[in-house]
C-alpha positions in Angstrom: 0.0 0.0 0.0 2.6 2.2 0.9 4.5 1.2 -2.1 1.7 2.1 -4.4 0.9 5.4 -2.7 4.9 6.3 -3.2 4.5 5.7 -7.0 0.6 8.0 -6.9 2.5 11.1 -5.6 5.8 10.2 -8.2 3.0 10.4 -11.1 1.9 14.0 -9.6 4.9 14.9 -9.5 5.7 14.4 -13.1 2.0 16.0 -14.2 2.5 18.9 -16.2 1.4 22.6 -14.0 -1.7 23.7 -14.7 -1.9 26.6 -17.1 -2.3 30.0 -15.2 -0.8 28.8 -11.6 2.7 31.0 -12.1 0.2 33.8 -12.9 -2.0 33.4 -10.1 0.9 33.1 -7.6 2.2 36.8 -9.0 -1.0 39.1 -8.8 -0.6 41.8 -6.6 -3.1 40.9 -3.5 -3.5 45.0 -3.2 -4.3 44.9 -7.1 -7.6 43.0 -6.5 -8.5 43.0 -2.6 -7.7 46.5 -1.8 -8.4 48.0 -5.3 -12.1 46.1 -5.1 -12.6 47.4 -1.3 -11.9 51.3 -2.1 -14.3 51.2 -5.5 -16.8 49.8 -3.4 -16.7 52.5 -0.4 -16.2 54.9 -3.4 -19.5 53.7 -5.0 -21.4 53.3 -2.3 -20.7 56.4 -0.6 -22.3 58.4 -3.5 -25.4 57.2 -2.4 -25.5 59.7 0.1 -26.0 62.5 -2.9 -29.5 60.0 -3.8 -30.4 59.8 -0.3 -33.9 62.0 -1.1 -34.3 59.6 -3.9 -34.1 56.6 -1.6 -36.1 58.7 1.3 -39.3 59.2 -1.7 -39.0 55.7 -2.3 -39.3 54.6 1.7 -41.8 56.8 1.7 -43.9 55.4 -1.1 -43.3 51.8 0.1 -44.6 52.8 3.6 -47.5 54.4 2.5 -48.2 51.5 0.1 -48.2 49.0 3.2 -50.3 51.2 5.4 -52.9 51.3 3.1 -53.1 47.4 2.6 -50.3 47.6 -0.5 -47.5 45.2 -0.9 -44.2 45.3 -2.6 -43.6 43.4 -5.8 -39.8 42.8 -6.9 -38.6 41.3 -9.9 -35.2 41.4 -12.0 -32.8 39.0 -13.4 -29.7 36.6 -12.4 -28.2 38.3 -9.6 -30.6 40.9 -9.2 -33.0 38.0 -9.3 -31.3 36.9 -5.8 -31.4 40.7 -4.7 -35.0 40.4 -5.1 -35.8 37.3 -3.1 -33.1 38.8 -0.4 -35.1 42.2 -0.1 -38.2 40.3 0.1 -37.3 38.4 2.8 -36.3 41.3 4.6 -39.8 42.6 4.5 -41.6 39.2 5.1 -39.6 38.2 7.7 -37.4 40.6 9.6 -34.9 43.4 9.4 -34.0 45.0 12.8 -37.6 45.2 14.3 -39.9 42.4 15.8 -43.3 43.2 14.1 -45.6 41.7 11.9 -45.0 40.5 8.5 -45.0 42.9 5.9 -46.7 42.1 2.1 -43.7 41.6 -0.1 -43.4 39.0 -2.7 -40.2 38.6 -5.4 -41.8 37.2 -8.8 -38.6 35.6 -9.7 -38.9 32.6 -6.9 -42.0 30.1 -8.6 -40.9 27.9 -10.9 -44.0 26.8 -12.4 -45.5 30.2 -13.2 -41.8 31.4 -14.6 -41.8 28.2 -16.4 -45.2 28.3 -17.5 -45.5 31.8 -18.8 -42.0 31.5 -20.4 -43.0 28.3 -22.2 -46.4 29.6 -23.7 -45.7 33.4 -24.1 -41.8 34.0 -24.0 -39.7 34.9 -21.0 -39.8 38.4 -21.6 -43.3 38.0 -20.3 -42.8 36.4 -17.2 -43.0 39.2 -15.0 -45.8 41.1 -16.8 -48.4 38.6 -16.3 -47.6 38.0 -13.2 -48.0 41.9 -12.3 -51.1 41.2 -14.1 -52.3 38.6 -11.8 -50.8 39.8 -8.8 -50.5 43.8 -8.6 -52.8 46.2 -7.2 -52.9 50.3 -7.6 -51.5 50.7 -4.0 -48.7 48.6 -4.5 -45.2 49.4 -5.3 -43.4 47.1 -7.8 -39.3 47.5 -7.8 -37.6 46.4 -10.5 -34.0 45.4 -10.3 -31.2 45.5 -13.2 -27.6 46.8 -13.8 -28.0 48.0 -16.6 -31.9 48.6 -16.8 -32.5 47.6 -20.0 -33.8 43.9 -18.8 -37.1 43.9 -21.6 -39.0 41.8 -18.8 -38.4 44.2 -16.3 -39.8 47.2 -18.6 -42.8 44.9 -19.7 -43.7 44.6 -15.8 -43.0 48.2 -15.2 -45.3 49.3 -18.3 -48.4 47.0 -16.6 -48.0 48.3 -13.5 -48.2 51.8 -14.4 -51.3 50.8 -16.1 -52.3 49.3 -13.0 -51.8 52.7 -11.4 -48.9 51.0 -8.6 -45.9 53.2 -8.2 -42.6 52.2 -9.5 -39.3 51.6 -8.8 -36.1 51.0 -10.6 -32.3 50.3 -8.8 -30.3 50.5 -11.9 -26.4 51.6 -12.9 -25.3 55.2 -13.8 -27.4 54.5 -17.8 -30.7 54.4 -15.9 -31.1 52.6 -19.4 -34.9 52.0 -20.4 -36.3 51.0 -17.0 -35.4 55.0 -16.1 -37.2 55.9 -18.5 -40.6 54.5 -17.8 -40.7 54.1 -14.3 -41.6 56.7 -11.2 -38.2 56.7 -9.1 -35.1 55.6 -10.3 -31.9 54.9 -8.0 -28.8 54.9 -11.0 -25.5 53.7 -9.2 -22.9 55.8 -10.7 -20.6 52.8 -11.9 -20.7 50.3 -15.0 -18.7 48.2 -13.2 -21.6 45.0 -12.8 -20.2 43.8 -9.2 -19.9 47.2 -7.8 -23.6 47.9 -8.5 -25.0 45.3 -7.1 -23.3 45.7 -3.9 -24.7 49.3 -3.9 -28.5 48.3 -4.3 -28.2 45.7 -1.6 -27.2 48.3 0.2 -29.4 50.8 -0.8 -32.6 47.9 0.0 -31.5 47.5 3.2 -31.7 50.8 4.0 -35.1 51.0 2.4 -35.7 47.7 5.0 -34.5 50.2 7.9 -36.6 52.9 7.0 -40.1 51.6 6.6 -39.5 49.1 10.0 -38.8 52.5 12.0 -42.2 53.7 10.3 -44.1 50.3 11.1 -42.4 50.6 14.4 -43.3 54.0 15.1 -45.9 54.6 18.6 -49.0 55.7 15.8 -48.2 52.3 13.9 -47.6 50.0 16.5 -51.3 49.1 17.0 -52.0 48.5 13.5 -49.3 46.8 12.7 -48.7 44.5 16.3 -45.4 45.2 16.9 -44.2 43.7 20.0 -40.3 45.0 20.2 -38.0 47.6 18.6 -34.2 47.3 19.0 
Protein backbone atom coordinates (compact mmCIF):
# COMPACT_ATOMS: atom_id res chain seq x y z
CA UNK A 1 0.00 0.00 0.00
CA UNK A 2 2.57 2.21 0.91
CA UNK A 3 4.52 1.24 -2.08
CA UNK A 4 1.70 2.05 -4.37
CA UNK A 5 0.87 5.43 -2.67
CA UNK A 6 4.91 6.32 -3.24
CA UNK A 7 4.47 5.68 -6.98
CA UNK A 8 0.65 8.02 -6.92
CA UNK A 9 2.45 11.08 -5.60
CA UNK A 10 5.76 10.19 -8.21
CA UNK A 11 3.01 10.42 -11.06
CA UNK A 12 1.89 13.98 -9.58
CA UNK A 13 4.88 14.87 -9.48
CA UNK A 14 5.66 14.41 -13.14
CA UNK A 15 2.03 16.02 -14.25
CA UNK A 16 2.51 18.93 -16.19
CA UNK A 17 1.43 22.62 -13.95
CA UNK A 18 -1.66 23.67 -14.67
CA UNK A 19 -1.88 26.60 -17.07
CA UNK A 20 -2.34 29.98 -15.22
CA UNK A 21 -0.85 28.80 -11.59
CA UNK A 22 2.69 31.00 -12.14
CA UNK A 23 0.19 33.85 -12.91
CA UNK A 24 -1.99 33.41 -10.12
CA UNK A 25 0.90 33.05 -7.64
CA UNK A 26 2.18 36.84 -9.04
CA UNK A 27 -0.99 39.12 -8.79
CA UNK A 28 -0.63 41.83 -6.64
CA UNK A 29 -3.11 40.92 -3.51
CA UNK A 30 -3.48 44.97 -3.24
CA UNK A 31 -4.27 44.87 -7.15
CA UNK A 32 -7.65 42.95 -6.47
CA UNK A 33 -8.46 42.99 -2.56
CA UNK A 34 -7.70 46.53 -1.81
CA UNK A 35 -8.40 48.03 -5.33
CA UNK A 36 -12.13 46.11 -5.11
CA UNK A 37 -12.61 47.40 -1.34
CA UNK A 38 -11.93 51.27 -2.12
CA UNK A 39 -14.30 51.15 -5.53
CA UNK A 40 -16.77 49.84 -3.39
CA UNK A 41 -16.70 52.51 -0.38
CA UNK A 42 -16.21 54.94 -3.35
CA UNK A 43 -19.53 53.75 -4.99
CA UNK A 44 -21.42 53.29 -2.26
CA UNK A 45 -20.68 56.44 -0.55
CA UNK A 46 -22.28 58.37 -3.51
CA UNK A 47 -25.43 57.24 -2.44
CA UNK A 48 -25.50 59.73 0.08
CA UNK A 49 -26.00 62.45 -2.90
CA UNK A 50 -29.52 60.01 -3.81
CA UNK A 51 -30.40 59.80 -0.31
CA UNK A 52 -33.87 62.03 -1.07
CA UNK A 53 -34.29 59.61 -3.95
CA UNK A 54 -34.10 56.61 -1.65
CA UNK A 55 -36.12 58.71 1.29
CA UNK A 56 -39.34 59.20 -1.66
CA UNK A 57 -39.00 55.65 -2.25
CA UNK A 58 -39.32 54.56 1.66
CA UNK A 59 -41.83 56.76 1.65
CA UNK A 60 -43.91 55.36 -1.11
CA UNK A 61 -43.33 51.79 0.14
CA UNK A 62 -44.56 52.84 3.65
CA UNK A 63 -47.49 54.35 2.55
CA UNK A 64 -48.20 51.49 0.06
CA UNK A 65 -48.23 49.03 3.24
CA UNK A 66 -50.27 51.17 5.37
CA UNK A 67 -52.88 51.28 3.09
CA UNK A 68 -53.05 47.42 2.56
CA UNK A 69 -50.34 47.60 -0.48
CA UNK A 70 -47.48 45.21 -0.87
CA UNK A 71 -44.22 45.29 -2.61
CA UNK A 72 -43.59 43.43 -5.79
CA UNK A 73 -39.80 42.76 -6.89
CA UNK A 74 -38.65 41.32 -9.88
CA UNK A 75 -35.17 41.44 -11.98
CA UNK A 76 -32.79 39.05 -13.43
CA UNK A 77 -29.73 36.58 -12.40
CA UNK A 78 -28.19 38.30 -9.62
CA UNK A 79 -30.57 40.90 -9.22
CA UNK A 80 -33.00 38.03 -9.33
CA UNK A 81 -31.31 36.86 -5.77
CA UNK A 82 -31.42 40.74 -4.74
CA UNK A 83 -34.96 40.45 -5.09
CA UNK A 84 -35.75 37.30 -3.14
CA UNK A 85 -33.13 38.77 -0.43
CA UNK A 86 -35.11 42.20 -0.12
CA UNK A 87 -38.16 40.32 0.06
CA UNK A 88 -37.31 38.39 2.82
CA UNK A 89 -36.30 41.25 4.65
CA UNK A 90 -39.78 42.61 4.52
CA UNK A 91 -41.59 39.25 5.05
CA UNK A 92 -39.59 38.15 7.73
CA UNK A 93 -37.40 40.58 9.63
CA UNK A 94 -34.91 43.39 9.35
CA UNK A 95 -33.99 44.97 12.78
CA UNK A 96 -37.61 45.24 14.35
CA UNK A 97 -39.88 42.44 15.84
CA UNK A 98 -43.31 43.20 14.07
CA UNK A 99 -45.56 41.72 11.86
CA UNK A 100 -45.05 40.54 8.54
CA UNK A 101 -45.01 42.90 5.94
CA UNK A 102 -46.72 42.07 2.14
CA UNK A 103 -43.74 41.56 -0.06
CA UNK A 104 -43.41 39.02 -2.72
CA UNK A 105 -40.23 38.64 -5.39
CA UNK A 106 -41.76 37.15 -8.76
CA UNK A 107 -38.55 35.57 -9.70
CA UNK A 108 -38.90 32.55 -6.93
CA UNK A 109 -41.97 30.14 -8.61
CA UNK A 110 -40.91 27.91 -10.91
CA UNK A 111 -44.03 26.81 -12.36
CA UNK A 112 -45.54 30.17 -13.22
CA UNK A 113 -41.79 31.39 -14.57
CA UNK A 114 -41.78 28.25 -16.43
CA UNK A 115 -45.20 28.33 -17.49
CA UNK A 116 -45.48 31.78 -18.81
CA UNK A 117 -41.99 31.50 -20.37
CA UNK A 118 -42.98 28.31 -22.23
CA UNK A 119 -46.41 29.61 -23.72
CA UNK A 120 -45.66 33.37 -24.15
CA UNK A 121 -41.84 33.99 -23.99
CA UNK A 122 -39.68 34.88 -20.98
CA UNK A 123 -39.76 38.44 -21.60
CA UNK A 124 -43.34 37.99 -20.29
CA UNK A 125 -42.81 36.44 -17.21
CA UNK A 126 -43.02 39.18 -15.00
CA UNK A 127 -45.79 41.10 -16.81
CA UNK A 128 -48.37 38.60 -16.26
CA UNK A 129 -47.55 38.02 -13.19
CA UNK A 130 -48.00 41.92 -12.27
CA UNK A 131 -51.14 41.20 -14.11
CA UNK A 132 -52.28 38.60 -11.83
CA UNK A 133 -50.81 39.77 -8.76
CA UNK A 134 -50.47 43.78 -8.57
CA UNK A 135 -52.76 46.17 -7.21
CA UNK A 136 -52.91 50.32 -7.60
CA UNK A 137 -51.55 50.72 -4.05
CA UNK A 138 -48.71 48.63 -4.53
CA UNK A 139 -45.17 49.39 -5.33
CA UNK A 140 -43.35 47.05 -7.78
CA UNK A 141 -39.33 47.47 -7.80
CA UNK A 142 -37.55 46.43 -10.54
CA UNK A 143 -34.00 45.42 -10.26
CA UNK A 144 -31.23 45.51 -13.22
CA UNK A 145 -27.58 46.78 -13.81
CA UNK A 146 -27.99 47.96 -16.59
CA UNK A 147 -31.86 48.65 -16.85
CA UNK A 148 -32.47 47.62 -20.03
CA UNK A 149 -33.84 43.88 -18.83
CA UNK A 150 -37.09 43.87 -21.58
CA UNK A 151 -39.02 41.80 -18.81
CA UNK A 152 -38.36 44.20 -16.25
CA UNK A 153 -39.79 47.16 -18.63
CA UNK A 154 -42.82 44.87 -19.70
CA UNK A 155 -43.74 44.62 -15.80
CA UNK A 156 -43.01 48.25 -15.25
CA UNK A 157 -45.34 49.25 -18.27
CA UNK A 158 -48.40 46.97 -16.60
CA UNK A 159 -47.98 48.29 -13.53
CA UNK A 160 -48.22 51.82 -14.36
CA UNK A 161 -51.30 50.84 -16.13
CA UNK A 162 -52.26 49.33 -12.96
CA UNK A 163 -51.81 52.73 -11.41
CA UNK A 164 -48.88 51.02 -8.63
CA UNK A 165 -45.90 53.19 -8.25
CA UNK A 166 -42.62 52.22 -9.47
CA UNK A 167 -39.26 51.56 -8.81
CA UNK A 168 -36.06 51.02 -10.61
CA UNK A 169 -32.29 50.26 -8.75
CA UNK A 170 -30.27 50.49 -11.89
CA UNK A 171 -26.40 51.57 -12.91
CA UNK A 172 -25.26 55.22 -13.83
CA UNK A 173 -27.42 54.51 -17.77
CA UNK A 174 -30.66 54.43 -15.87
CA UNK A 175 -31.08 52.57 -19.42
CA UNK A 176 -34.85 52.02 -20.39
CA UNK A 177 -36.30 50.96 -16.99
CA UNK A 178 -35.42 55.04 -16.10
CA UNK A 179 -37.16 55.85 -18.45
CA UNK A 180 -40.59 54.54 -17.83
CA UNK A 181 -40.69 54.15 -14.28
CA UNK A 182 -41.62 56.68 -11.17
CA UNK A 183 -38.16 56.69 -9.09
CA UNK A 184 -35.07 55.58 -10.25
CA UNK A 185 -31.91 54.93 -7.97
CA UNK A 186 -28.76 54.86 -11.00
CA UNK A 187 -25.50 53.71 -9.21
CA UNK A 188 -22.90 55.85 -10.73
CA UNK A 189 -20.58 52.79 -11.90
CA UNK A 190 -20.69 50.32 -14.97
CA UNK A 191 -18.70 48.18 -13.21
CA UNK A 192 -21.61 45.04 -12.76
CA UNK A 193 -20.25 43.83 -9.18
CA UNK A 194 -19.90 47.20 -7.82
CA UNK A 195 -23.62 47.92 -8.52
CA UNK A 196 -25.05 45.26 -7.07
CA UNK A 197 -23.34 45.72 -3.92
CA UNK A 198 -24.67 49.32 -3.90
CA UNK A 199 -28.46 48.33 -4.31
CA UNK A 200 -28.23 45.71 -1.59
CA UNK A 201 -27.19 48.27 0.17
CA UNK A 202 -29.37 50.77 -0.77
CA UNK A 203 -32.56 47.94 -0.02
CA UNK A 204 -31.55 47.52 3.24
CA UNK A 205 -31.71 50.84 3.96
CA UNK A 206 -35.09 50.97 2.41
CA UNK A 207 -35.73 47.73 5.00
CA UNK A 208 -34.54 50.19 7.91
CA UNK A 209 -36.57 52.90 6.96
CA UNK A 210 -40.08 51.56 6.59
CA UNK A 211 -39.52 49.06 9.95
CA UNK A 212 -38.77 52.52 11.95
CA UNK A 213 -42.17 53.67 10.31
CA UNK A 214 -44.12 50.26 11.07
CA UNK A 215 -42.39 50.65 14.36
CA UNK A 216 -43.28 53.96 15.08
CA UNK A 217 -45.92 54.60 18.58
CA UNK A 218 -49.00 55.65 15.82
CA UNK A 219 -48.23 52.32 13.90
CA UNK A 220 -47.61 49.97 16.52
CA UNK A 221 -51.35 49.05 17.02
CA UNK A 222 -51.98 48.51 13.49
CA UNK A 223 -49.33 46.79 12.67
CA UNK A 224 -48.66 44.51 16.32
CA UNK A 225 -45.35 45.23 16.92
CA UNK A 226 -44.16 43.73 19.96
CA UNK A 227 -40.32 44.98 20.17
CA UNK A 228 -37.97 47.60 18.58
CA UNK A 229 -34.18 47.28 19.04
Amino acid sequence: MARKLAGDIRELELLPEPPGVREVAALDPRAVFRRGIEDHLQIVEQLLEQQHILESIATRMVAALLAGGKLLWCGNGGSAADCQHLAAEFVGRFRCDRRGLPSIALTTDTSVLTAVANDYGFVEVFRRQVEALCAPNDVLVGISTSGNSRNVCMAFKEARKIGAFTVCFTGSSGGEMAKICDAALKIVSTDTARIQEAHILAGHLLCHWVELAVCSAGARVAWGVNHEQ
